[in-house]
N, C-alpha and C positions, 0 to 999 in steps of 0.2 A: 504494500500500500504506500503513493507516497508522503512523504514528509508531511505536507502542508494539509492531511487530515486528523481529523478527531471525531471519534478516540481513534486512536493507533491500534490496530489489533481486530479483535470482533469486542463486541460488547457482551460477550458470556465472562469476560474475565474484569470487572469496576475499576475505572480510573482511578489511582491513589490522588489524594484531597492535594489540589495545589501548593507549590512551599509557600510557607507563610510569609516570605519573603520577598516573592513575587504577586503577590494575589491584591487584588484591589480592594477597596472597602465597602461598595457598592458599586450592583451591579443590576440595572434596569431591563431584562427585556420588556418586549412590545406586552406580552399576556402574564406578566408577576414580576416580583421584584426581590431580591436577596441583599441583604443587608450583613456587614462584617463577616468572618470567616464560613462560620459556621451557617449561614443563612445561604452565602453562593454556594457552597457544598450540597444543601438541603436542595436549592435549585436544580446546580448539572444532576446531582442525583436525581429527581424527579422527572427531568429532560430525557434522561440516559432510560427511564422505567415507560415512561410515554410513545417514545420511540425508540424499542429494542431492537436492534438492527443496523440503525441509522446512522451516517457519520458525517459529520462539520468539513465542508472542503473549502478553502480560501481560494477568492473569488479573486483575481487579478492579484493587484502589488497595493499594501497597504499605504494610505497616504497619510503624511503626517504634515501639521504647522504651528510650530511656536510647543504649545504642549499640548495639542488635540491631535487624534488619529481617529481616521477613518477605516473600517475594511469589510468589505463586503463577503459574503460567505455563502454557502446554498448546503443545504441539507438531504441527503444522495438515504433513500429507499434503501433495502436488503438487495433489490433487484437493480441496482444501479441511477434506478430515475430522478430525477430531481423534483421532490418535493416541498420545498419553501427555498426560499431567498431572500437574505436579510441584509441589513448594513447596521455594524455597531462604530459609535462615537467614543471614542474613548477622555480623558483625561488625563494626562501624565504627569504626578505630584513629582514633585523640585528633588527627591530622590531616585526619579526612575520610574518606581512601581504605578501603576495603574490606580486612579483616586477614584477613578467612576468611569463606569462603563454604560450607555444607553440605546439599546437595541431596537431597532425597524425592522419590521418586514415587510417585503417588498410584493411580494408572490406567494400564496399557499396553493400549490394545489389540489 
């Protein structure tokens, strides 16, 4: 599978919780919202249970300015199809990590 999907692997095996290093504070998509660690955890897990099968494929080259990033993403069926297409906003706090994430989508099928 390449790189630029998620999860990596099949989803019979759960993605270990992001390093708390890297993970942002809040994190908006378009249909709920997860708030500090333990809440975006509660989210991909409930993502990952909703659509077992499914995987996150990075949509073009993400674009970034000043400390906002853009990047687009589509969500690939067991059967390879593309089922929704999103665009998330990022935030990038003065350390690096991710402050807020807020998520569009574009297309459900």
């Amino acid at each position: 599978m390449p790189s630029n999907t998620w999860p990596p692997g099949t989803n019979a095996t759960p993605l270990p919780a992001a390093p708390r290093s890297r993970a942002c504070s809040r994190w908006t998509p378009n249909t709920s919202a997860g708030a500090g660690h333990e809440g975006i955890d509660a989210l991909i897990a409930g993502a990952q249970q909703h659509f077992p099968g499914h995987r996150f494929v990075l949509a073009g080259t993400p674009d970034a300015h000043h400390d906002v990033l853009r990047f687009g993403w589509t969500l690939h069926g067991p059967n390879g199809a593309a089922v929704v297409r999103g665009l998330d906003v990022a935030q990038v706090a003065a350390d690096g990590r991710l402050a807020r994430v807020t998520g569009f989508l574009d297309r459900v099928a």
